[in-house]
N, C-alpha and C positions, 0 to 999 in steps of 0.2 A: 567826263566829257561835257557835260552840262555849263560846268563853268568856261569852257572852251572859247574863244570869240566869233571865229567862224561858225563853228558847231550852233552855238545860242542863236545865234543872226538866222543863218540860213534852214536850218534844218527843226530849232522847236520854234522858232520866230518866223516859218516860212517866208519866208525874203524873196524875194524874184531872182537873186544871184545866187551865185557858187561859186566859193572860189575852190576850186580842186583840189590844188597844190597847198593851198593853206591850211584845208579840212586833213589832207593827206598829213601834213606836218603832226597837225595837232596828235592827231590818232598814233602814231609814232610815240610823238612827247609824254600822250597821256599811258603809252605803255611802258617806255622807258622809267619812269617816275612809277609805275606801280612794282617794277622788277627791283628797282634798287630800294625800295620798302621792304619787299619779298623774297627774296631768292627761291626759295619753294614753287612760286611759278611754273606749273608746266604746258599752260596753253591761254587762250585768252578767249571768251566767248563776247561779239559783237553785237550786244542783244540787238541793236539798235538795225533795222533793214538797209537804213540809209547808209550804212557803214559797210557794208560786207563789200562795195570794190576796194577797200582800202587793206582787204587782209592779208592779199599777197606781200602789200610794205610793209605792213604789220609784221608778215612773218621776217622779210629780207630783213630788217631792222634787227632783230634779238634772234632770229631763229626759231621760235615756236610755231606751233599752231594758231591759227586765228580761225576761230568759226564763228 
């Protein structure tokens, strides 16, 4: 996530904006991309606090767990 564009901006760069929908992408993208490295996958932990509204997409996305 870290290298994410949103993510760096808004959230370790505290920015004054948000973009939602683009943070929401990322978090998807960056699960997507860690499943098809892994299939073993069976849940995804958000360490990040900032991220826990995104686990519902998280999950509708792949079907796991996201906590």
């Amino acid at each position: 996530m870290q290298n994410m564009k949103e993510f760096k901006s808004a959230i370790l760069g505290n920015s004054s904006t948000l973009n939602t929908k683009k943070l929401k992408e990322e978090v998807v993208a960056v699960a997507k991309r860690a499943l098809r490295k892994n299939k073993n996958i069976g849940c995804f932990l958000l360490e990040c606090t900032n991220l826990s509204p995104y686990a519902k997409s998280d999950k509708e996305s792949h079907g796991f767990t996201s906590f």
